[in-house]
N, C-alpha and C positions, 0 to 999 in steps of 0.2 A: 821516630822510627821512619826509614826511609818507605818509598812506596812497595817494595818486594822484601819478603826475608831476606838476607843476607845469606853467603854461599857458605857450607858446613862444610867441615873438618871430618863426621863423619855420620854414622847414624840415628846417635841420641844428640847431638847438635843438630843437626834437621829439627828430629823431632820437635824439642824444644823451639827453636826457632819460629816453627812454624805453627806452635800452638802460641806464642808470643803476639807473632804477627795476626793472628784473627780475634786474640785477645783485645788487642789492641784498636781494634775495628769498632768495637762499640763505646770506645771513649769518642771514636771522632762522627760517629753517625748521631752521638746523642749530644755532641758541640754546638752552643749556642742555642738549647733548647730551655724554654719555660718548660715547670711543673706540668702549666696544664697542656700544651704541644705535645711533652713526655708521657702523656696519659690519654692524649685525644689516639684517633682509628680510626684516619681520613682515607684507606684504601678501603678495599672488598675486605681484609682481612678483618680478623676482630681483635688483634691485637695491636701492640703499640710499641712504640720504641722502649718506654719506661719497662713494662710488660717484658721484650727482650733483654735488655740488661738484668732484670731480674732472674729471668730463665737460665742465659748465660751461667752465672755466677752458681745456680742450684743443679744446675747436670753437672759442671764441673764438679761442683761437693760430692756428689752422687758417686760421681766414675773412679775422680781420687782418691775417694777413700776406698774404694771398692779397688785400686790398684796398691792403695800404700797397706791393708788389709792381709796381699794376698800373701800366700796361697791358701791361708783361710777367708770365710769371708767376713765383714765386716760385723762387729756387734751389731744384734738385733733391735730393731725400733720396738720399745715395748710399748708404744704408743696403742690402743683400738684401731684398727684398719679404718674407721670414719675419718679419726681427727689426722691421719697420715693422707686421706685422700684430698682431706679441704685443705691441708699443707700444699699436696703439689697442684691442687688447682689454680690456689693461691700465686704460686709460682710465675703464672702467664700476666699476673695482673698487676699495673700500678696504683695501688689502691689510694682512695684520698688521703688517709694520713700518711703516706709516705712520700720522699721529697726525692725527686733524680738524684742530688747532690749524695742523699745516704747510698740512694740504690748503686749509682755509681761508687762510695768509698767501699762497700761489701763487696765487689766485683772485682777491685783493687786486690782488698785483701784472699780473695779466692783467688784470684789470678796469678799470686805468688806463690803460695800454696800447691796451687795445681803444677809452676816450674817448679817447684820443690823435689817435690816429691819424682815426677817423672825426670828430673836431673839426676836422681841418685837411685832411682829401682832397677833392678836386674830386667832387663827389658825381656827374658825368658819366662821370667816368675810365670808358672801359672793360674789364672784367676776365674775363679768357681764361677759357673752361670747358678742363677738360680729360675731353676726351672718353674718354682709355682709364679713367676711373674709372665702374664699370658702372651705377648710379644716378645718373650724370648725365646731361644729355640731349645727344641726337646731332645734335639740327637746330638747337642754339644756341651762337655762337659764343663771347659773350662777353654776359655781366650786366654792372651798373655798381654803381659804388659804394656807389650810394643803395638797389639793390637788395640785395646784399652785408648793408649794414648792418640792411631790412630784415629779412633771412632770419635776420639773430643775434637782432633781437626774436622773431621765431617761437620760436628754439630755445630759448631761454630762458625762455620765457613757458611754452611744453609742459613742459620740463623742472623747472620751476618748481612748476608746478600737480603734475606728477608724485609730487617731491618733498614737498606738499600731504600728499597720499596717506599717503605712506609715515609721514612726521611723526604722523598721528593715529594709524596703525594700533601706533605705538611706546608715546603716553602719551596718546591725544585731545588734544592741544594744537593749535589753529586757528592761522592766519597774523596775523590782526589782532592776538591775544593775544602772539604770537609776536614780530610788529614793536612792539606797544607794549613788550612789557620788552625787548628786544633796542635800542631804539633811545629809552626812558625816557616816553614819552610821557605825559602826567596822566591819571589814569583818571576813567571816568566812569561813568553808568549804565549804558553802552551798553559800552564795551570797558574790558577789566581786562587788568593786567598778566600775563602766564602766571607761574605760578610751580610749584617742584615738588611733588610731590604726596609727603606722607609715608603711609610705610607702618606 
């Protein structure tokens, strides 16, 4: 994928495109990383790149389904409110039994999923807030589709740039260097392949 989305046709090609292109951001932020690199929290923050690509792949679940859902909302988790909280806590973290290599093919397959669906929803649909969730708001009943899909470009694009962050504070490796060898691109003056640094 080249370094910018590519130009649309019209406003659900944007859309898609451009939840594509940030999709696409944390295959090449988490490029060339070990297990444990993908699990270390070498900035201020407390999370990790593993941590991100995890995140990624569980709001997208969250939001798609709560768009391919509407305009009702999605079955209810009949889970206890506990074990749904240690769920999305879980979320943020690359836990030791888990391997980048999984966290990124789950990310995969959410990642398609999420064009799926927003390739083929009526981007009017209206989609129910639910108000007992405390960060949501109270004097709004329902977003639509086209909003929904905005809001994943948001969270993606923050989580992305986040992820940014954390990538340099591990080896200084920048995104552009990052997406040229992660995705082959011919080098030039201007941008070079990342590669690892020996010691």
């Amino acid at each position: 994928m080249p370094g910018m989305p590519p130009p649309a046709a019209d406003e659900r090609q944007s859309l898609v495109e451009f939840l594509a292109f940030n999709q696409n951001a944390f295959f090449s932020v988490a490029y060339g990383l070990t297990d444990e690199q993908a699990r270390s929290a070498p900035s201020v923050s407390a999370l990790s790149i593993g941590g991100l690509v995890k995140h990624a792949a569980g709001v997208q679940q969250g939001w798609t389904q709560r768009a391919a859902s509407a305009p009702e909302f999605p079955p209810p988790d009949p889970r206890p409110v506990e074990e749904q909280m240690r769920d999305y806590q879980d979320q943020y973290v690359m836990r030791d039994d888990e391997t980048l290599e999984e966290l990124l093919d789950a990310l995969r397959v959410q990642n398609a999923e999420t064009l799926r669906v927003f390739g083929g929803a009526d981007l009017d649909t209206p989609v129910p807030v639910p108000h007992e969730v405390p960060w949501f708001p109270k004097d709004v009943d329902h977003w639509s589709v086209r909003w929904v899909a905005l809001h994943l470009v948001e969270e993606l694009t923050r989580h992305a740039g986040h992820a940014d962050i954390i990538r340099e504070s591990i080896d200084q490796a920048t995104m552009y260097e990052l997406m040229a060898a992660n995705e082959g691109w011919p080098e030039t003056d201007f941008v070079r392949r990342w590669r690892p640094t020996t010691v």
